[in-house]
C-alpha positions as a printed Julia matrix, in Angstrom:
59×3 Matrix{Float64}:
  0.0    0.0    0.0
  3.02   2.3   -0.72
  0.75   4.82  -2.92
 -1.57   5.19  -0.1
  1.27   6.19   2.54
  2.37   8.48  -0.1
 -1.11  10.0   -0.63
 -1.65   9.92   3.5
  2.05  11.77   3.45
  0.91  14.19   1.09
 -2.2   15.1    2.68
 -0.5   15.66   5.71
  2.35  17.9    4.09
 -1.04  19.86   2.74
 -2.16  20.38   6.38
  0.56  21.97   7.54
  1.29  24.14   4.51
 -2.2   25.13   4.86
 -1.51  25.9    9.0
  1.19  27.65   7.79
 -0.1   29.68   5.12
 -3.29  30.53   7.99
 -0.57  31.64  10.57
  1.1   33.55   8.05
 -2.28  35.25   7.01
 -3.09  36.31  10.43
  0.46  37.73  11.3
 -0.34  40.03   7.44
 -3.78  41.15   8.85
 -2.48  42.09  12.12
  0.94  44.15  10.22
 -2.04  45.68   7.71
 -4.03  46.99  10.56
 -0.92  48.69  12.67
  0.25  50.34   8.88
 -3.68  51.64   8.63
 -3.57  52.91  12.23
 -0.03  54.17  11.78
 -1.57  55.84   8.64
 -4.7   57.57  10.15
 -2.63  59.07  12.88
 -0.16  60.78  10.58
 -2.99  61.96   8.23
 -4.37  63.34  11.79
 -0.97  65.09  12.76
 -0.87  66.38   8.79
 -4.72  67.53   9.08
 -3.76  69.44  12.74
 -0.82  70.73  11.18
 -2.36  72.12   8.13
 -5.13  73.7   10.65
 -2.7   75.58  12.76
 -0.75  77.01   9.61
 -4.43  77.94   7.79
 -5.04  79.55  11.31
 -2.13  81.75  11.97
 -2.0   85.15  11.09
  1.0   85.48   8.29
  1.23  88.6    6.72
């Protein structure tokens, strides 16, 4: 029954590439929302910024 260990060997290398490939995912979605948050604070500090210069009194 070699083909069947190699099938039952496959299957498992699947798995784990598929564990891996889930593990991987999650680390991505947790790096793409710290770059969003990192993102929406400096658009807030560019927004202030661009407040306080269309609020002072240059002439």
């Amino acid at each position: 029954m070699e083909i069947l260990d190699k099938l039952e060997e496959r299957i498992h290398n699947l798995l784990r590439r598929v564990q891996s490939l889930e593990e991987e995912n999650r680390g991505l979605k947790r790096e793409l929302e710290q770059e969003r948050e990192n993102k929406e604070y400096v658009t807030q500090k560019l927004d202030d910024l661009l407040q306080k210069i269309d609020e002072a009194d240059i002439t």
